[in-house]
Every structure is written in structure tokens, then in C-alpha cells.
C-alpha positions as CSV (number, residue, x, y, z in Angstrom):
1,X,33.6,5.3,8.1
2,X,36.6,7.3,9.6
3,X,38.2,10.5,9.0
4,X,41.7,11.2,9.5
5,X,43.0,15.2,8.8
6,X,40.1,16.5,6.8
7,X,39.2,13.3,5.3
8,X,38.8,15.0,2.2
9,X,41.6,14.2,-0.4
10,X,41.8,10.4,-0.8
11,X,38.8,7.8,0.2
12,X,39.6,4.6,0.6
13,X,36.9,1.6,0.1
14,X,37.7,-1.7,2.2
15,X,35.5,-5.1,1.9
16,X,35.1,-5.1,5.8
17,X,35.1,-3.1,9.0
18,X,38.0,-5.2,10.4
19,X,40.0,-4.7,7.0
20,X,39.8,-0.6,7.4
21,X,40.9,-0.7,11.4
22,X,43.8,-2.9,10.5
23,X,44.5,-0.5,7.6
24,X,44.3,2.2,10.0
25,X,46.5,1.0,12.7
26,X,49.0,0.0,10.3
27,X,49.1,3.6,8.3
28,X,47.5,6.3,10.7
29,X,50.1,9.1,10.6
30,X,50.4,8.9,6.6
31,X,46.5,9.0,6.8
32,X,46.2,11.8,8.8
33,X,48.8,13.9,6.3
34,X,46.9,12.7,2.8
35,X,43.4,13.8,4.7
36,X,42.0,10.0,4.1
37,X,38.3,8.6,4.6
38,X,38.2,5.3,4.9
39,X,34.9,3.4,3.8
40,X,33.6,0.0,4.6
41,X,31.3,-1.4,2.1
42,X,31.0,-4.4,4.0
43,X,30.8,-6.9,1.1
44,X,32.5,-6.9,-2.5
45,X,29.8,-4.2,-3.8
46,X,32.5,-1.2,-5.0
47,X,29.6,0.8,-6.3
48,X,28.4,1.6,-2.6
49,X,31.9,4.0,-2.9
50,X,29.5,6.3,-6.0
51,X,26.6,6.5,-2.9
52,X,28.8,7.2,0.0
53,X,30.0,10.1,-2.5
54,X,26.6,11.2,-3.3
55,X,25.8,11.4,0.2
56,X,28.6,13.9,0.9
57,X,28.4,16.1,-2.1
58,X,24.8,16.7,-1.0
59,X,26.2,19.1,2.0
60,X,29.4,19.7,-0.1
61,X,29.5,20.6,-3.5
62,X,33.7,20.8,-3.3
63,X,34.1,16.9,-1.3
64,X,35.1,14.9,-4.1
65,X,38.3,13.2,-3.0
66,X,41.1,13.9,-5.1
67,X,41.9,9.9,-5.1
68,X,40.1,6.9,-4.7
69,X,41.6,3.8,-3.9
70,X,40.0,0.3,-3.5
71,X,41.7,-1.6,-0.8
72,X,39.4,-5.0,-1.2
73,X,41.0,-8.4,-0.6
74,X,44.0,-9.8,-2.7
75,X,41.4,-11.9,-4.5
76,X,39.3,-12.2,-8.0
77,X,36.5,-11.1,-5.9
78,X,38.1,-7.9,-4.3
79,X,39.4,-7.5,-8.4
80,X,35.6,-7.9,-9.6
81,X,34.6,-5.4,-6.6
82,X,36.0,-2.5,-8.7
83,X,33.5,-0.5,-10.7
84,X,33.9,0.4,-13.9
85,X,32.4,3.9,-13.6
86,X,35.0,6.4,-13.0
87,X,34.7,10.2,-12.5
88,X,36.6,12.7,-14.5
89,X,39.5,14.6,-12.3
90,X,39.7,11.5,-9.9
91,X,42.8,9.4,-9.6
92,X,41.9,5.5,-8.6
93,X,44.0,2.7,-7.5
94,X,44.3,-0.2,-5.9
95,X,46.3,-1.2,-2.7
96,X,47.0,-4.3,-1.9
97,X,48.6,-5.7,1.2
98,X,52.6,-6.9,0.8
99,X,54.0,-10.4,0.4
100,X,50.3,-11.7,-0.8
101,X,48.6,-11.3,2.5
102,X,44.7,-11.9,1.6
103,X,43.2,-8.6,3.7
104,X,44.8,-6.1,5.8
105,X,43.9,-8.1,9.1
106,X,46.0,-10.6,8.3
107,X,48.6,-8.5,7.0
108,X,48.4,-6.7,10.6
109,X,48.2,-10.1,12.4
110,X,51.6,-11.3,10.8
111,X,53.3,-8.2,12.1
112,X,53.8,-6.7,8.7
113,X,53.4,-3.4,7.0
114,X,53.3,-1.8,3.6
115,X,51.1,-2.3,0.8
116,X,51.5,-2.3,-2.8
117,X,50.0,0.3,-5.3
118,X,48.6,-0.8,-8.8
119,X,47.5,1.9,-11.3
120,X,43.7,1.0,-12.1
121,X,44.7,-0.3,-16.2
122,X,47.0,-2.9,-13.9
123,X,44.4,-3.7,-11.2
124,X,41.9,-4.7,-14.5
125,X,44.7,-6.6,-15.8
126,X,45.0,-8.3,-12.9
127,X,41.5,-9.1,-12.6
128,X,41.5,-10.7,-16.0
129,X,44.3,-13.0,-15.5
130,X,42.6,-14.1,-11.9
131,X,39.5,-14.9,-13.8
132,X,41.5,-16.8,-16.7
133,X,43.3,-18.5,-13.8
134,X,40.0,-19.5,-12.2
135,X,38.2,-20.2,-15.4
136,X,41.0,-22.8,-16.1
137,X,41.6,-24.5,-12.9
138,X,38.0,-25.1,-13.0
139,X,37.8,-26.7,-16.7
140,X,40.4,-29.0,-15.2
141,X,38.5,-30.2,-12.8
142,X,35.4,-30.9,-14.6
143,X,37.3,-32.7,-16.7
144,X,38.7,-35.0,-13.9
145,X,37.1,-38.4,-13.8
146,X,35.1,-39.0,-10.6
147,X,34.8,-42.6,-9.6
148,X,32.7,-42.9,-6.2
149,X,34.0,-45.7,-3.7
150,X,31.7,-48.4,-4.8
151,X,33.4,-48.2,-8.6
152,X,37.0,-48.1,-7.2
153,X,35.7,-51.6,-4.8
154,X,34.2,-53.2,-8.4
155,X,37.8,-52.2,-10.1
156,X,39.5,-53.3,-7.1
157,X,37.6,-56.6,-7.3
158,X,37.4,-57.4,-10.7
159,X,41.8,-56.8,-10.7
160,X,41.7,-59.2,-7.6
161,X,39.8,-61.8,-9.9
162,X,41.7,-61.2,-12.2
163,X,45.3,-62.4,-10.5
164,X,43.4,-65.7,-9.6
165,X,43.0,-64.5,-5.7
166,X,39.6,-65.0,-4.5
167,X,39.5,-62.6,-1.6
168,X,38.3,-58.7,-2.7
169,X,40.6,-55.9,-2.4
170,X,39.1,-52.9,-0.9
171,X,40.3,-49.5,-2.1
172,X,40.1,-46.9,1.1
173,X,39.9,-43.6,-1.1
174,X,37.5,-41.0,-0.7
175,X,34.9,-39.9,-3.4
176,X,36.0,-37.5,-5.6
């Protein structure tokens, strides 16, 4: 975890430790002004944010952040990673890194800065379409034949027969 200003206004939840140092080298000064925590969960498991905010109302009955926003990866895991339980009072969102960088680090690694903000209705739409996107690209490919090599050397050899040559064409492709 780390701090800027207070920390107390806005937490922010991040998927790995490298993730919420490349967040933080990309957006200290703003950090310090909004009074941002930044969290590692260290893994997709967004409810960790609810203990990490249990922790620090036992010493502090006034902590709770004013925001929360989830900063996990530009995927339909970092989507799924958002919990549904929400607090009264609380604003979430999600930030994503610009120009469809994954994480943060690589983001920061391509030289770039800026992130985009998506109201927490939109970040569930989101989610949805990824997972209809996902669910669909993998119906497709269930439903792709899969002939191993030996079947494509049999159709290969039975087409060679076929043509009245005697010698066996062999089909170099890899199993499916």
C-alpha cells in the first residue's frame, strides 16, 4: 500500500504491486492533491479492497475514502475483479490505461500517460460484452473441426489415389 497526501479521499485497488508503482510514477502529483491510497490485491480478488477498508475503520471510524476506483487490467478478468457490493456515500470507478494498454506497466513502458475513467454502470457493461465476446469466440472454436496429422496424411493419400499417382502426398500442418 502507499499513501500520498493523507491517503484518505480516494483508494485505488490495482491487480499487482508493479501495476500501482507504474500508476504512481505516472500520476504522483495528482495523487498527492486527491489524498490517494493505492492498494495491491495482488490477484483479481476485488473483495480484498472491503478488508483492507475494515482494517482501517478499526483505528478510524471517519477513513472511508470518498472514492474508490478499481484500476485492474484492461481485461474480462480485471472486469470480473469488481465486486458487486458497494457502500452507500462512496463514489466507484474504473480507470483504465489509454490507447488499450493491458496494465499500467506497460502503459509506463511505452512512454505514455493518461488513463480513461468509466462510471461503474459502464465498467459492468463492459464486463458483459467481454464475457459475450469470450463466450462467442469460444463457441467458434468448439465448433471448428479438428483433424490431427495422421487424418490430413489418409485425406492427402486417398486424393493422391485418387488422381491415378501412386506416390502419397504428405500434408505438413500441425494438429489443431
Amino acid at each position: 500500500n502507499l499513501a500520498f497526501g493523507t491517503g484518505q479521499d480516494t483508494l485505488i485497488a490495482f491487480e499487482s504491486p508493479i501495476d500501482l508503482l507504474s500508476y504512481a510514477q505516472q500520476n504522483h502529483v495528482q495523487l498527492a492533491k486527491d489524498n490517494t491510497t493505492l492498494l495491491s490485491v495482488s490477484g483479481t480478488n476485488g473483495r480484498k479492497v472491503y478488508e483492507f477498508l475494515a482494517e482501517r475503520l478499526k483505528f478510524d471510524q471517519e477513513a472511508m475514502p470518498k472514492k474508490i476506483q478499481y484500476a485492474f487490467d484492461n481485461d474480462l478478468a480485471g472486469f470480473e475483479a469488481m465486486p458487486e457490493l458497494q457502500f452507500e456515500g462512496i463514489v466507484y470507478s474504473r480507470i483504465l490505461p489509454i490507447n488499450g494498454y493491458k496494465d499500467w506497466n506497460e502503459q509506463l513502458k511505452a512512454g505514455e500517460s493518461g488513463q480513461e475513467v468509466m462510471t461503474y454502470d459502464g465498467a459492468i457493461t463492459r464486463r458483459n460484452q467481454l464475457a459475450d465476446l469470450e463466450e462467442k469466440q469460444t463457441k467458434q472454436k468448439s465448433q471448428t473441426p479438428i483433424i490431427n496429422l495422421k487424418d490430413q496424411n489418409q485425406v492427402a493419400t486417398n486424393q493422391a489415389k485418387h488422381k491415378g499417382k501412386k506416390e502419397t502426398a504428405w500434408v505438413n500442418k500441425a494438429e489443431r
